[in-house]
Structures are given as C-alpha cells and as structure tokens.
N, C-alpha and C positions, 0 to 999 in steps of 0.2 A: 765514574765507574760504569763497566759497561756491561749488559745482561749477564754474561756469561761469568764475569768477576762475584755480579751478586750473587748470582747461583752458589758459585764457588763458595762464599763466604758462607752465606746462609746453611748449606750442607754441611760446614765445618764447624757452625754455632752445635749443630743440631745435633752433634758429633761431642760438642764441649759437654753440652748438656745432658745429653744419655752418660756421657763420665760421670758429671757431677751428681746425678741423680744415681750412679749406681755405687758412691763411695760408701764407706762403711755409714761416715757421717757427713750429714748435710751439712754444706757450707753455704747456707740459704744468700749470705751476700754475693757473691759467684755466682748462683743459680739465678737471682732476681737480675746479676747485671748481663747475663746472657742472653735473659728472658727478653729482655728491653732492648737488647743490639740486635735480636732476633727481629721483635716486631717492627724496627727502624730500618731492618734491611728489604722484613716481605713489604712495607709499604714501597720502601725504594724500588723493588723489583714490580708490585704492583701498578707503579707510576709506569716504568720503563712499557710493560706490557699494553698498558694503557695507551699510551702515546704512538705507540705503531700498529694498534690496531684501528683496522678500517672504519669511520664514523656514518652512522646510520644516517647520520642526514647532507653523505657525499656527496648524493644526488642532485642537491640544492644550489 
C-alpha cells in the first residue's frame, strides 16, 4: 500500500472514530478496534516516510 493509500486510510480511521466517540453510546469494542488499525497504519505510514527520507550519513 502506497503513502497516499495510507493517508487515505488513516483519515478515514480518524473519520470512524470521531463517529464513534460522538454516538449517544460508546461502543468501546469499535473504538479500541479502530484505535489499533489506526496506530498499525501511522506506524505503516511512519515506516513509508521513513524509508524515502534522506539518511544523514549519505555522505558516507
């Protein structure tokens, strides 16, 4: 999946979850499992960001 896919995703987590946090009632299983495809997607996007950015010791 490719940056712009997680982006996508991740905005739409983020989208689930202001739902879910604004229902009358919590559906705390809902919320913990968005919580967690969330955190699986910034590290995926943080990996992605990672990997194409310039390494400080390119010089070498």
């Amino acid at each position: 999946m490719g940056y712009a896919d997680l982006n996508s995703k991740y905005q739409r987590l983020r989208d689930d979850l202001e739902e879910a946090y604004a229902a009358n009632v919590w559906d705390s299983n809902k919320i913990d499992r968005i919580a967690d495809e969330m955190v699986e997607t910034e590290l995926a996007l943080a990996g992605r960001v990672h990997a194409t950015a310039p390494s400080d010791h390119s010089h070498l």
